[in-house]
C-alpha positions in Angstrom: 0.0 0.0 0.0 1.2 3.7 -0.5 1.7 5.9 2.0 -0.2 9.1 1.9 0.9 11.1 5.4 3.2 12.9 3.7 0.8 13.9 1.0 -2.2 15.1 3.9 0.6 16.3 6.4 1.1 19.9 5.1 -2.8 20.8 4.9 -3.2 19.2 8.3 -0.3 21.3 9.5 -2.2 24.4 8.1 -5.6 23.5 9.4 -4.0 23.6 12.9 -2.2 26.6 12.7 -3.1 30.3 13.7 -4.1 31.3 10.5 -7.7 32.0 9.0 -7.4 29.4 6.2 -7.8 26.6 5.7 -10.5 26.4 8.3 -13.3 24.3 8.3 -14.7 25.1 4.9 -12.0 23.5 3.2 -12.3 20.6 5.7 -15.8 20.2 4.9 -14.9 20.1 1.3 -12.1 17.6 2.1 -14.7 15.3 4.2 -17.3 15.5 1.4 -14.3 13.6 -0.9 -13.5 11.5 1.8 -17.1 10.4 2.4 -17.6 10.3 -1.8 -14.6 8.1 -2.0 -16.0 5.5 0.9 -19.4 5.3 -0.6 -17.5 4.8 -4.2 -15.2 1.9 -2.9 -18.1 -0.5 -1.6 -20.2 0.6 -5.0 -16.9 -0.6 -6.6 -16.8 -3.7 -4.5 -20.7 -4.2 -4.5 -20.5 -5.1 -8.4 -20.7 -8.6 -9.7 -18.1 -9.1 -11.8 -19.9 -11.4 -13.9 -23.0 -10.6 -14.2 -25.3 -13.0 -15.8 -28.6 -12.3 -14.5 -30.7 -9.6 -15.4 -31.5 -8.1 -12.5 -27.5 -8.2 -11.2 -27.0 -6.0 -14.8 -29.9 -3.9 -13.3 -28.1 -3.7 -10.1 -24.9 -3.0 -11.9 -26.0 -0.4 -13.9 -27.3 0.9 -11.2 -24.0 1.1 -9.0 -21.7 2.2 -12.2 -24.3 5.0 -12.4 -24.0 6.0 -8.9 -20.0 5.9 -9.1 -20.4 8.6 -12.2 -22.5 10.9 -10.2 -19.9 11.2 -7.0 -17.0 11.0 -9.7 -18.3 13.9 -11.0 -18.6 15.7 -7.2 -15.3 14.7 -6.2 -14.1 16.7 -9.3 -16.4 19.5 -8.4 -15.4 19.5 -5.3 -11.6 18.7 -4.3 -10.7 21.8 -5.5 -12.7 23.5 -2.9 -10.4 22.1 -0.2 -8.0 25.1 -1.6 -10.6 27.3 -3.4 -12.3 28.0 0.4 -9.4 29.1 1.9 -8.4 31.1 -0.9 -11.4 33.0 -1.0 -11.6 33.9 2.7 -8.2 35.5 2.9 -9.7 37.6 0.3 -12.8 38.3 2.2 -10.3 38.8 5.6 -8.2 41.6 3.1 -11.3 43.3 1.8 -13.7 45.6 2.7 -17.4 47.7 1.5 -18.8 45.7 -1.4 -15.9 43.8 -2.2 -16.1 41.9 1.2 -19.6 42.0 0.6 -19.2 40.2 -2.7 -16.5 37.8 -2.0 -19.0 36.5 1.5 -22.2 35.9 -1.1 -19.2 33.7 -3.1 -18.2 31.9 -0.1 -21.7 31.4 0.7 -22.9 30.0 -3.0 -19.9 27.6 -2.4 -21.0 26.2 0.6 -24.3 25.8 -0.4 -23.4 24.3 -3.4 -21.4 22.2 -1.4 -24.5 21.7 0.7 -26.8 20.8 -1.8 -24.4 18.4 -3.4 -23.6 16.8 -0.3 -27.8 15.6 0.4 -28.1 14.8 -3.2 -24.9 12.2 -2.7 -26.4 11.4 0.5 -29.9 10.7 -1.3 -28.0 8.6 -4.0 -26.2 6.7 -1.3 -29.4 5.8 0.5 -31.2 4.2 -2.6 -27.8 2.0 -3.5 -27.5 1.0 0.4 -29.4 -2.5 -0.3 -27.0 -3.4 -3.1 -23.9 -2.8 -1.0 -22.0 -6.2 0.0 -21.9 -6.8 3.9 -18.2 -7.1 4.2 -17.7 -3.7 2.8 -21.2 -2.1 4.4 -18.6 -0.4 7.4 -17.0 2.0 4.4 -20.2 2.9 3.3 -21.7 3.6 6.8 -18.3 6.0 7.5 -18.9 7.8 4.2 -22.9 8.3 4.6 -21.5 9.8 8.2 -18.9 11.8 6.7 -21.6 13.5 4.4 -23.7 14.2 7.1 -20.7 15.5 9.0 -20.1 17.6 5.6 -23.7 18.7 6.0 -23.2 20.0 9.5 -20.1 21.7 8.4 -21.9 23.5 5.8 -24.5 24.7 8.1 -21.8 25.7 10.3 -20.2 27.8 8.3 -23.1 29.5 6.6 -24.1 30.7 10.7 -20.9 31.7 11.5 -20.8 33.9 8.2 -24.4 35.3 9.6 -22.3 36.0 13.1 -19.8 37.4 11.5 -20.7 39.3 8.4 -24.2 39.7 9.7 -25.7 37.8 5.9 -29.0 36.1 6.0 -29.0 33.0 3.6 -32.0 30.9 3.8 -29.6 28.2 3.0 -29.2 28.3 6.7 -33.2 26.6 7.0 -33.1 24.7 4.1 -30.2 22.4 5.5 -31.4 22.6 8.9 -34.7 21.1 8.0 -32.7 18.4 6.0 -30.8 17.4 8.5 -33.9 16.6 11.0 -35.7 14.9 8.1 -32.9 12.8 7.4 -32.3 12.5 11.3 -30.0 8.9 11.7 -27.9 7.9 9.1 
């Protein structure tokens, strides 16, 4: 197996430190990937290799499906583990309509992030029966990681109220979801 310390060791250097970014948007955006990336390895795993019957090529189709949807997140997305931070040190360095400008971006990425992150959680949900039991533990972590993701979102969208005084009724919209989808 590789090792990939190394690789995470600078960002989680960063994400400790006493600077404003990266803070927990980009660590939101990093969990999303993470929790994409668990779902995706027990879709991967769930697949019959040989399908033969028609409803395991329903099931199949099904799953490879799935796997292109959160492939195309994960692209979406990973980038926002840099593009967060990024755009708050220019939100921390600006002022008058500029700040104000940059804080309605940094809000339409989180709720992008947001909405992405119940759609995956939706899509995870409806493959759930088809996921082998000796791989069901990576998909539990990732559907928690998502949720985690969720909370993160709706985190950061109050703390942006707090702090920039915004109203965003992306702040409701998530908090409803997250009673509605209560356990995960």
């Amino acid at each position: 197996m590789k090792t990939y310390y190394k690789g995470l060791k600078p960002f989680l250097d960063d994400l400790a430190g006493r600077k404003p970014s990266p803070g927990g948007g980009s660590a939101a955006a990093f969990l999303f990937c993470l929790g994409l990336s668990l779902i995706d390895k027990s879709l991967n795993f769930s697949i019959v290799s040989k399908a033969v019957l028609p409803a395991q090529k329903a099931k199949n189709h099904k799953l490879k499906n799935t796997i292109s949807v959160f492939a195309d997140l994960k692209r979406t997305f990973l980038p926002f583990v840099d593009k967060d931070g990024q755009v708050f040190d220019k939100i921390i360095n600006s002022q008058g309509e500029r700040r104000k400008a940059l804080v309605r971006k940094s809000e339409k990425m989180i709720a992008d992030m947001a909405d992405s992150c119940r759609q995956a959680i939706s899509l995870a949900k409806k493959a759930e029966s088809d996921i082998k039991n000796n791989i069901i533990s990576d998909f539990n972590i990732g559907c928690y990681c998502l949720f985690v993701c969720l909370m993160a979102c709706l985190e950061n969208l109050q703390a942006n109220k707090a702090i920039f005084g915004t109203q965003n009724s992306n702040i409701a919209k998530i908090k409803k979801y997250l009673r509605n989808v209560g356990n995960i």
